[in-house]
CHARMM internal coordinates of N, CA and C (Angstrom, degrees):
IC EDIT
DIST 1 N 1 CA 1.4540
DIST 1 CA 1 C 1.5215
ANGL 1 N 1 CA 1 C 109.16
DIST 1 C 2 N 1.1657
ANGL 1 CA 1 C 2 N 115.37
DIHE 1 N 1 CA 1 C 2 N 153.11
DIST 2 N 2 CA 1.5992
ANGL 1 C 2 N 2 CA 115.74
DIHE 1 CA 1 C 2 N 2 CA -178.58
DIST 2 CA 2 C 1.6009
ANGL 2 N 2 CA 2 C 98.94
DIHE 1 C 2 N 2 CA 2 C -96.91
DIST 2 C 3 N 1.5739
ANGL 2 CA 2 C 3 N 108.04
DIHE 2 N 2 CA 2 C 3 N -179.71
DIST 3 N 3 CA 1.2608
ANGL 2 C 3 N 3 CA 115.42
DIHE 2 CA 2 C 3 N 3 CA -168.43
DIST 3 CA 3 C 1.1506
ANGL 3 N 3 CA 3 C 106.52
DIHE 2 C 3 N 3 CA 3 C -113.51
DIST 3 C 4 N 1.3788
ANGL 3 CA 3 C 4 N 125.22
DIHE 3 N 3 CA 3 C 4 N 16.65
DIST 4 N 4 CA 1.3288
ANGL 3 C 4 N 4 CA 123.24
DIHE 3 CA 3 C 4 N 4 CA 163.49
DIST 4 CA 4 C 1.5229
ANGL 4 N 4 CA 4 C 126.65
DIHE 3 C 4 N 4 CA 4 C -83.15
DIST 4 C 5 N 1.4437
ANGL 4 CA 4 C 5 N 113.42
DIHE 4 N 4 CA 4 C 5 N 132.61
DIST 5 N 5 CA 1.6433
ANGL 4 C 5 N 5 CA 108.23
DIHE 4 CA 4 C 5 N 5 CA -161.29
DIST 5 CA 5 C 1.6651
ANGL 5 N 5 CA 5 C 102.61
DIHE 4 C 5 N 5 CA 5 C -65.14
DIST 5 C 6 N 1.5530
ANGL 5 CA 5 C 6 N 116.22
DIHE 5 N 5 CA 5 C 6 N 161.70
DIST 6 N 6 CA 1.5118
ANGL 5 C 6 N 6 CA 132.18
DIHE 5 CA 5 C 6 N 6 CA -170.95
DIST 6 CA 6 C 1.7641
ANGL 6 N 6 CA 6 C 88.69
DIHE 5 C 6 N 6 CA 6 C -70.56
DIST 6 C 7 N 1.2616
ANGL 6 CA 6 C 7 N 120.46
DIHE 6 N 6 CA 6 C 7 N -43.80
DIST 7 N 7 CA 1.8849
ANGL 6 C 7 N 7 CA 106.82
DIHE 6 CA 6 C 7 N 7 CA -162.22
DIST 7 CA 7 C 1.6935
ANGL 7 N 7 CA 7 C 87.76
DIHE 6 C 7 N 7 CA 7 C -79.81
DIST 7 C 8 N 1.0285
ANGL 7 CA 7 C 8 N 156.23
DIHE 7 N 7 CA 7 C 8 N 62.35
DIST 8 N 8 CA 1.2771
ANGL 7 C 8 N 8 CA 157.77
DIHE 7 CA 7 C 8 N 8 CA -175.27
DIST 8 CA 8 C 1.6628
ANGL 8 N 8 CA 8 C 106.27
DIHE 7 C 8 N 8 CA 8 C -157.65
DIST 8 C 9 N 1.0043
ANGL 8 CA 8 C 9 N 102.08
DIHE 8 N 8 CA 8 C 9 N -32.96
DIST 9 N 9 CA 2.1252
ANGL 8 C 9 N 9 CA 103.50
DIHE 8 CA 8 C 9 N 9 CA -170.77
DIST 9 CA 9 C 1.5416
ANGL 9 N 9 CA 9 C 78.67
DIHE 8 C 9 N 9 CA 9 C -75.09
DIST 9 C 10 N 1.3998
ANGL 9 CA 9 C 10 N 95.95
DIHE 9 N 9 CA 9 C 10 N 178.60
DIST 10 N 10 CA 1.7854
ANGL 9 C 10 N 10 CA 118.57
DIHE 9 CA 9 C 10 N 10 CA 170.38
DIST 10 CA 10 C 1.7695
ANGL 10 N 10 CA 10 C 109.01
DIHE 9 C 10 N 10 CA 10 C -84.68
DIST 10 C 11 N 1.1635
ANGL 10 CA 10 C 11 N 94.94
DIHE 10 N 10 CA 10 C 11 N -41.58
DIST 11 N 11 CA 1.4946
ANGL 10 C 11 N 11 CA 92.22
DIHE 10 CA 10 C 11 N 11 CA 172.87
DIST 11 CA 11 C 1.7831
ANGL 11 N 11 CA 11 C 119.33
DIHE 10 C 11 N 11 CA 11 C -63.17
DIST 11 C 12 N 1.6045
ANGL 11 CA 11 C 12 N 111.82
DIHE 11 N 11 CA 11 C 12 N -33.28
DIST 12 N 12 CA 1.0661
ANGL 11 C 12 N 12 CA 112.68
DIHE 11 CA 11 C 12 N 12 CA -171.56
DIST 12 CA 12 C 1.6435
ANGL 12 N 12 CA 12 C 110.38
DIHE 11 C 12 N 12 CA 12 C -81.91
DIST 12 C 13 N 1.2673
ANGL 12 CA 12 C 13 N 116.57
DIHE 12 N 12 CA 12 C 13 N -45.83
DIST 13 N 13 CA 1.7107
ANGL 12 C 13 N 13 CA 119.91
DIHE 12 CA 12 C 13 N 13 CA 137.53
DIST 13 CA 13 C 1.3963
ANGL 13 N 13 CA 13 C 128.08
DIHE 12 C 13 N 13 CA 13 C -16.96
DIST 13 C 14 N 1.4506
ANGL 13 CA 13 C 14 N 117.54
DIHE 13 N 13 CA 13 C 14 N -58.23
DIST 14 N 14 CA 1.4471
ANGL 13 C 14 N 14 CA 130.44
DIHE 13 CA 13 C 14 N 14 CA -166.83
DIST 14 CA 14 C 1.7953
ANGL 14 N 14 CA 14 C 88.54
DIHE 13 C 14 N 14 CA 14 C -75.92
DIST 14 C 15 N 1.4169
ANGL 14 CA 14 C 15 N 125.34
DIHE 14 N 14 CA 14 C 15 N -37.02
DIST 15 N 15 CA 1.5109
ANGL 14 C 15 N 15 CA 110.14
DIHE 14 CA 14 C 15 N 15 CA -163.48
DIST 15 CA 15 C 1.5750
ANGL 15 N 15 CA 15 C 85.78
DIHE 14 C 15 N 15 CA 15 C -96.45
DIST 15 C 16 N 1.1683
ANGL 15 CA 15 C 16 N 144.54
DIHE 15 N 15 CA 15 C 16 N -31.17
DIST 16 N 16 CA 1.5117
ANGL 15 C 16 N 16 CA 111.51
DIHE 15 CA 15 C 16 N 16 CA 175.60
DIST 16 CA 16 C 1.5880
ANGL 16 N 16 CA 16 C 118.18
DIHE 15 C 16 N 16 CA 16 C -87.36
DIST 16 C 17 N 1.3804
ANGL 16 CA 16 C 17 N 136.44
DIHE 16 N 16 CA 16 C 17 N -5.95
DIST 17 N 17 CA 1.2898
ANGL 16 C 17 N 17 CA 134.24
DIHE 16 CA 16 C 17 N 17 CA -170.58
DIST 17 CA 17 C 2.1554
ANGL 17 N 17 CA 17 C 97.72
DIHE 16 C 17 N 17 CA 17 C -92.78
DIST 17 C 18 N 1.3837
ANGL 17 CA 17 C 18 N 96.21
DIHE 17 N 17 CA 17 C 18 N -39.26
DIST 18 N 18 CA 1.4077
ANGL 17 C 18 N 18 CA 107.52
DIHE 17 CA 17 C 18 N 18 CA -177.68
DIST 18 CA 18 C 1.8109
ANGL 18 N 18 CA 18 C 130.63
DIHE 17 C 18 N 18 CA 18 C -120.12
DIST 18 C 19 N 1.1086
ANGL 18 CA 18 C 19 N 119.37
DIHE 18 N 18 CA 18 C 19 N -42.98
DIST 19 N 19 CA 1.4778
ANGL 18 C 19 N 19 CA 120.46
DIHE 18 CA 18 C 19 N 19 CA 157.89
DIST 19 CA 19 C 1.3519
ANGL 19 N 19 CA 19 C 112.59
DIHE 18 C 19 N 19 CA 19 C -48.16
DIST 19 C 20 N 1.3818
ANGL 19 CA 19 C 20 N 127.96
DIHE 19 N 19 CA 19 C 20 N -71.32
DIST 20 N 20 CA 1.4336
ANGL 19 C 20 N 20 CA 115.06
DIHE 19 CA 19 C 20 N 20 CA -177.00
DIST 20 CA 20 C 1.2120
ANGL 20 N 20 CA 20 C 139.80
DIHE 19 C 20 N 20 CA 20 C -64.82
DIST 20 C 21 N 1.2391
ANGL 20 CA 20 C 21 N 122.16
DIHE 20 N 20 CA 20 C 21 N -23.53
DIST 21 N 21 CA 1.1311
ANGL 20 C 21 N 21 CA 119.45
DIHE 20 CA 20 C 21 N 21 CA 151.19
DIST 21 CA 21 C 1.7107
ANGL 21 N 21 CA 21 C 130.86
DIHE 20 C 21 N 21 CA 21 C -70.34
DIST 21 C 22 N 1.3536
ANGL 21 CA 21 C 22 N 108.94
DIHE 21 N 21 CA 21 C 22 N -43.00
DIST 22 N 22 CA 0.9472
ANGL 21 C 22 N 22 CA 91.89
DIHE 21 CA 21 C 22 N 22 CA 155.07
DIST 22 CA 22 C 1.7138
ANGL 22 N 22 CA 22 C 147.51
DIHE 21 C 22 N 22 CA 22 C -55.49
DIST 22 C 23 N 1.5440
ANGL 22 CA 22 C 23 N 112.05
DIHE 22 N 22 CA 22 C 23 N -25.50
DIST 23 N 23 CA 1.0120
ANGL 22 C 23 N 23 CA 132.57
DIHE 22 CA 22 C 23 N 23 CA 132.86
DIST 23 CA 23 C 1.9475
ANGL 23 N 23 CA 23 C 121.23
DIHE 22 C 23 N 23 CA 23 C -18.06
DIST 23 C 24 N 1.2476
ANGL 23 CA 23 C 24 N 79.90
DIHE 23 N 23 CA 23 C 24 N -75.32
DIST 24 N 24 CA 1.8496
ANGL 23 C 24 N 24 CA 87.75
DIHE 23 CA 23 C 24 N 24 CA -170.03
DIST 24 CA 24 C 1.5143
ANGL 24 N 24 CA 24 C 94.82
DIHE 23 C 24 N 24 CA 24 C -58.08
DIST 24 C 25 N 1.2226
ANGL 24 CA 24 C 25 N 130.59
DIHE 24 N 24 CA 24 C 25 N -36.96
DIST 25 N 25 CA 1.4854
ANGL 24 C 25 N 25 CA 117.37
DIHE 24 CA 24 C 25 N 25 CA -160.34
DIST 25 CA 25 C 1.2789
ANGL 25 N 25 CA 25 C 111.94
DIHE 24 C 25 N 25 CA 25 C -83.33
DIST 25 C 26 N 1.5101
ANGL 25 CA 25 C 26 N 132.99
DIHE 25 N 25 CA 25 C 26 N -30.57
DIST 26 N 26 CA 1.0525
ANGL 25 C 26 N 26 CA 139.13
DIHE 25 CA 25 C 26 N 26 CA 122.16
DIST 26 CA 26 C 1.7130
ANGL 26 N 26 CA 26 C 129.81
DIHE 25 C 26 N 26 CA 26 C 18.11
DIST 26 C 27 N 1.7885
ANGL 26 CA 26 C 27 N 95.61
DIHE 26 N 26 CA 26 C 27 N -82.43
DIST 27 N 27 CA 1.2375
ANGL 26 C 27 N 27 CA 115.53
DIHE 26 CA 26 C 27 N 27 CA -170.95
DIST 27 CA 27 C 2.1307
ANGL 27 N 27 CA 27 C 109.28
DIHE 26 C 27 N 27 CA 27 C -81.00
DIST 27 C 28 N 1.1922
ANGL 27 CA 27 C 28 N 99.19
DIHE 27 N 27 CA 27 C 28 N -13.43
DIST 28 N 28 CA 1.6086
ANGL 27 C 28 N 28 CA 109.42
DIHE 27 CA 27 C 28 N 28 CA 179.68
DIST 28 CA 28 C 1.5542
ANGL 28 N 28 CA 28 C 94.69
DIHE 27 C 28 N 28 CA 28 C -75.03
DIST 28 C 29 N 1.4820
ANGL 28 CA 28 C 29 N 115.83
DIHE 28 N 28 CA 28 C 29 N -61.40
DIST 29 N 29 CA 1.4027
ANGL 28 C 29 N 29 CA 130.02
DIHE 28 CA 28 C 29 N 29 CA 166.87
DIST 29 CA 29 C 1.6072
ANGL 29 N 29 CA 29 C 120.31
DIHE 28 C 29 N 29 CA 29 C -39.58
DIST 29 C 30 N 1.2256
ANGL 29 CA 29 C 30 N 114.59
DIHE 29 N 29 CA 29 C 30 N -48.88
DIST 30 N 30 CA 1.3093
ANGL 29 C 30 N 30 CA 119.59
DIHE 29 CA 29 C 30 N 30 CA 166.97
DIST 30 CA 30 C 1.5887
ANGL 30 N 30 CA 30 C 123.63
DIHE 29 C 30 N 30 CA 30 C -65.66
DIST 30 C 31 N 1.4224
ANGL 30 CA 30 C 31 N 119.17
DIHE 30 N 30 CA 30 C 31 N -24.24
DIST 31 N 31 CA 1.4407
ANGL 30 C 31 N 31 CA 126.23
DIHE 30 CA 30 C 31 N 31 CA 174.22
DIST 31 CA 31 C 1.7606
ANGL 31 N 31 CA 31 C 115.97
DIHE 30 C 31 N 31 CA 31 C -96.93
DIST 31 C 32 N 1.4836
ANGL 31 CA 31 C 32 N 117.94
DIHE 31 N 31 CA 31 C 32 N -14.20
DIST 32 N 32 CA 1.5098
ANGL 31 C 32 N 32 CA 104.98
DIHE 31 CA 31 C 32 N 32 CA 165.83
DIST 32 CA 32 C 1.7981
ANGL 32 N 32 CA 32 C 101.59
DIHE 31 C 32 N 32 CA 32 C -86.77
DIST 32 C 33 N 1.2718
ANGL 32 CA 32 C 33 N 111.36
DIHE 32 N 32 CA 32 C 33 N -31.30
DIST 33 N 33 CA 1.9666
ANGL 32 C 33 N 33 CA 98.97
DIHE 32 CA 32 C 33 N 33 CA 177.12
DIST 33 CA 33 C 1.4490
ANGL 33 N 33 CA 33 C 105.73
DIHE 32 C 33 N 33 CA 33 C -61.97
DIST 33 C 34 N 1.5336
ANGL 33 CA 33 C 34 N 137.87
DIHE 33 N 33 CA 33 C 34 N -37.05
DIST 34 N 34 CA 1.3306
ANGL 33 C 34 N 34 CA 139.80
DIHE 33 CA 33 C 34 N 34 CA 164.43
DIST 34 CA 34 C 1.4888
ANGL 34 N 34 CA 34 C 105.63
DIHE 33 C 34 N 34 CA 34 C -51.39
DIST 34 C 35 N 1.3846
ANGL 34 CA 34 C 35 N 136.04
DIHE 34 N 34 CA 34 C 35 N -56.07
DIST 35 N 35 CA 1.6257
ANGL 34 C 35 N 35 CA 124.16
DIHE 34 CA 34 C 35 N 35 CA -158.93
DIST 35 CA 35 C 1.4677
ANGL 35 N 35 CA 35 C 92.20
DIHE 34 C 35 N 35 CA 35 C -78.24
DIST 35 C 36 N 1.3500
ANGL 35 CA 35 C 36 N 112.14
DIHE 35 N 35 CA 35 C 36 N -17.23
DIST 36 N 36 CA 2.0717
ANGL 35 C 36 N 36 CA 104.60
DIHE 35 CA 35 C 36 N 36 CA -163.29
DIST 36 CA 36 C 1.5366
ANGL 36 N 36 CA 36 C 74.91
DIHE 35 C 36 N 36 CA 36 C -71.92
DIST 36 C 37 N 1.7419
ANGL 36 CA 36 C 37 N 116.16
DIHE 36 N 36 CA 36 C 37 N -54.19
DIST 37 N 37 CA 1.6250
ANGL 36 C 37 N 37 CA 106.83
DIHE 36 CA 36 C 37 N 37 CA -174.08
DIST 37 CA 37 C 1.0802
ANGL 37 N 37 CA 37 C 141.35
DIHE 36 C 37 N 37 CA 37 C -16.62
DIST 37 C 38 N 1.2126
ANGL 37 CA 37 C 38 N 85.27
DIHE 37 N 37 CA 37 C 38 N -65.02
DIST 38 N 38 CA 1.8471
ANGL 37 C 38 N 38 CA 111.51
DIHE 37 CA 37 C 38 N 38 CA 166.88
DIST 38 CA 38 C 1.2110
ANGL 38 N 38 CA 38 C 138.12
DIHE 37 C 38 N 38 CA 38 C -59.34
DIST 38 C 39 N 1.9869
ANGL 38 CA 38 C 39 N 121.42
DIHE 38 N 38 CA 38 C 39 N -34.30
DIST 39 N 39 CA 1.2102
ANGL 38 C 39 N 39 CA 133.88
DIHE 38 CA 38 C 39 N 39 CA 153.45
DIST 39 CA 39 C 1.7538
ANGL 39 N 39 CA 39 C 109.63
DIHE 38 C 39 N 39 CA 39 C -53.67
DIST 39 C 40 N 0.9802
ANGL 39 CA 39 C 40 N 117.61
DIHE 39 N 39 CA 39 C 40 N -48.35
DIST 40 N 40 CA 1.2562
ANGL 39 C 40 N 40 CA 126.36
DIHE 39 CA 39 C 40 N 40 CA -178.98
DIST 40 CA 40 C 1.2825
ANGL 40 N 40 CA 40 C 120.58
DIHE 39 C 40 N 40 CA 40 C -63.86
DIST 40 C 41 N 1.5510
ANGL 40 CA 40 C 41 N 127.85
DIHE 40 N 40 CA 40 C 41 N -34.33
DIST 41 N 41 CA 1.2173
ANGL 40 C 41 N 41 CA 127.37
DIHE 40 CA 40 C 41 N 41 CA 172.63
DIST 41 CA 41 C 1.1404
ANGL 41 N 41 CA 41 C 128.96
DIHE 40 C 41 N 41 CA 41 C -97.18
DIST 41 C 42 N 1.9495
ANGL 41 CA 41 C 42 N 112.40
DIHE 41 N 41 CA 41 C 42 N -11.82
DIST 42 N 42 CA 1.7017
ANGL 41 C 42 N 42 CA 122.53
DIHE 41 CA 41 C 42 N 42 CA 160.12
DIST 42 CA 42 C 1.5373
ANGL 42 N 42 CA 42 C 98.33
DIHE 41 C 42 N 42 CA 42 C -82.92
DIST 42 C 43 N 1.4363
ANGL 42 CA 42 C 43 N 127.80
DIHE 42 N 42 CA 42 C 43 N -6.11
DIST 43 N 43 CA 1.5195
ANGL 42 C 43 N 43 CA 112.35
DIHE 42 CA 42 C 43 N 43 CA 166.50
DIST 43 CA 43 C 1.7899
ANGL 43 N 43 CA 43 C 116.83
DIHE 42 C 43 N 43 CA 43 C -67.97
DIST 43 C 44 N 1.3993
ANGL 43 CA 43 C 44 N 96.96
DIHE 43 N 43 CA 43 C 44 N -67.69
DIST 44 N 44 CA 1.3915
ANGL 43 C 44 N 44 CA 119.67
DIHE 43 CA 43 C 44 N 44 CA 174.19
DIST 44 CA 44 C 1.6941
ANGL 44 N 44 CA 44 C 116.57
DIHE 43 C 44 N 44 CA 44 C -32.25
DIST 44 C 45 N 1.2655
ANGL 44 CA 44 C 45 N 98.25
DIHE 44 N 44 CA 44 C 45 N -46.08
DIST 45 N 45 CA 1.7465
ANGL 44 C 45 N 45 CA 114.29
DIHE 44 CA 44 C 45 N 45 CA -177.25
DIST 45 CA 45 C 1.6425
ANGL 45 N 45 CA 45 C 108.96
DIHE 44 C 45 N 45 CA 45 C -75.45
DIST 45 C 46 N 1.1281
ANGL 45 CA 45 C 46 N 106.75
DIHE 45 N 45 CA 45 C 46 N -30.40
DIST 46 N 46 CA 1.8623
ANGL 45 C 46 N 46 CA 105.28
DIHE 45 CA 45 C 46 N 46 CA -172.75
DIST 46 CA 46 C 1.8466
ANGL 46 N 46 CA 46 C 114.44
DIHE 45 C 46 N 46 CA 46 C -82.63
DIST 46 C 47 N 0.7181
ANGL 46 CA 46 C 47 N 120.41
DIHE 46 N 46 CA 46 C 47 N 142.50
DIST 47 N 47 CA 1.4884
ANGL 46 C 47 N 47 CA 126.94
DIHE 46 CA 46 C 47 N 47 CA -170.85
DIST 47 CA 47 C 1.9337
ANGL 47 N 47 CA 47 C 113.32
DIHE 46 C 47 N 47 CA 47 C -56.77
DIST 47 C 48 N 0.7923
ANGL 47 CA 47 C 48 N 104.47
DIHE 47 N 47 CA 47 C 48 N 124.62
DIST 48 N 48 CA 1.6615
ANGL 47 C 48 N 48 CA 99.73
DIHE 47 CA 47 C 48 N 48 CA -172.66
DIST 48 CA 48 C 1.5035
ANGL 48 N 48 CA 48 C 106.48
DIHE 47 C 48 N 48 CA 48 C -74.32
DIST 48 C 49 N 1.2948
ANGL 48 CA 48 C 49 N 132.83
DIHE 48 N 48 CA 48 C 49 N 126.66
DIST 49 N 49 CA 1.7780
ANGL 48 C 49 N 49 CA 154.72
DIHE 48 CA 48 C 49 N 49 CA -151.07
DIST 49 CA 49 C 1.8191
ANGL 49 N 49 CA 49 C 86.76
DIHE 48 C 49 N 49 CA 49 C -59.88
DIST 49 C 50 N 0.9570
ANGL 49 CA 49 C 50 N 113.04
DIHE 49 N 49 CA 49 C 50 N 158.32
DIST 50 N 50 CA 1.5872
ANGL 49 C 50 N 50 CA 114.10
DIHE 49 CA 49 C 50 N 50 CA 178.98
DIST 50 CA 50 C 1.7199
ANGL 50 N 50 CA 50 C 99.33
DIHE 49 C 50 N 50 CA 50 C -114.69
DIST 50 C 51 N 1.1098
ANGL 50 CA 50 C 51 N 101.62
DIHE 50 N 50 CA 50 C 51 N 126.44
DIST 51 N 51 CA 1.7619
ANGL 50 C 51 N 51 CA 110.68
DIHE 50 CA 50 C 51 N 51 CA 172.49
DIST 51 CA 51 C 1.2312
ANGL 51 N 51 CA 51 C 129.70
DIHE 50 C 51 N 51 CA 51 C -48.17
DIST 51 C 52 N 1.4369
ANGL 51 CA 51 C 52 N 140.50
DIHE 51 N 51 CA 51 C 52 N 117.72
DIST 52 N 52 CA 1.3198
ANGL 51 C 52 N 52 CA 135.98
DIHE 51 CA 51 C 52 N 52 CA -152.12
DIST 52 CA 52 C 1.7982
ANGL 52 N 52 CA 52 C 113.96
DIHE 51 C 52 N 52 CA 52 C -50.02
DIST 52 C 53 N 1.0497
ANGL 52 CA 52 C 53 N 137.19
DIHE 52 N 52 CA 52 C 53 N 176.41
DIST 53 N 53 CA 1.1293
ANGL 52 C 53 N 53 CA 142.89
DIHE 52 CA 52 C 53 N 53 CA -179.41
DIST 53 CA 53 C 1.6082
ANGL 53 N 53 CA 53 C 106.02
DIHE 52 C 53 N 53 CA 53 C -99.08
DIST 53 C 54 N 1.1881
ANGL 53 CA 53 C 54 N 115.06
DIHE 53 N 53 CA 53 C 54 N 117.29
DIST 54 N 54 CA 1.9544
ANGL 53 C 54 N 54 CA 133.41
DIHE 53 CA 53 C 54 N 54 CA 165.27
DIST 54 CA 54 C 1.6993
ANGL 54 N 54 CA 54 C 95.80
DIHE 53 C 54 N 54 CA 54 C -49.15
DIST 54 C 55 N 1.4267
ANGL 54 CA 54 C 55 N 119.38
DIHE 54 N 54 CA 54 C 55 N 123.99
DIST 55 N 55 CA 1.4555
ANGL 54 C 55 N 55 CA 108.08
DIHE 54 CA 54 C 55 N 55 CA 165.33
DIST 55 CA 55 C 1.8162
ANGL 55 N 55 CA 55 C 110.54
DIHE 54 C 55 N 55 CA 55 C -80.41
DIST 55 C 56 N 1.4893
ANGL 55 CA 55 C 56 N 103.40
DIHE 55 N 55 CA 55 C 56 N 170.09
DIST 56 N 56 CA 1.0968
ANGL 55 C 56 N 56 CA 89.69
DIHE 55 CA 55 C 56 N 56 CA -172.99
DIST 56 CA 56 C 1.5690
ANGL 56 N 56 CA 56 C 109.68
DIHE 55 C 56 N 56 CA 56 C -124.81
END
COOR INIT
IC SEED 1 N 1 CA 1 C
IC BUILD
C-alpha cells in the first residue's frame, strides 16, 4: 500500500466530494417514502369512523 492518505487519491476525492453525499440524499429520500409508509399503513389498519346516526 502506498502512504498516501485515501481522501487524497482521486478516487478517494471522487467518494467524499460525490458518493457520500449522494449517499446521504438517498437515505433522507429513502426515510420520507418509509414515514409516507407508515402513515399509509396505520391508516389502512385503524377502523374507519362510523357515520352519525339519522334520528328517527
Amino acid at each position: 500500500m502506498s502512504d498516501v492518505p485515501f481522501f487524497r487519491t482521486v478516487m478517494g476525492h471522487r467518494f467524499i466530494e460525490a458518493t457520500v453525499p449522494a449517499l446521504v440524499t438517498e437515505l433522507q429520500r429513502l426515510n420520507k417514502n418509509l414515514e409516507r409508509l407508515v402513515i399509509a399503513i396505520e391508516r389502512a389498519a385503524s377502523p374507519a369512523p362510523k357515520p352519525p346516526e339519522e334520528p328517527r
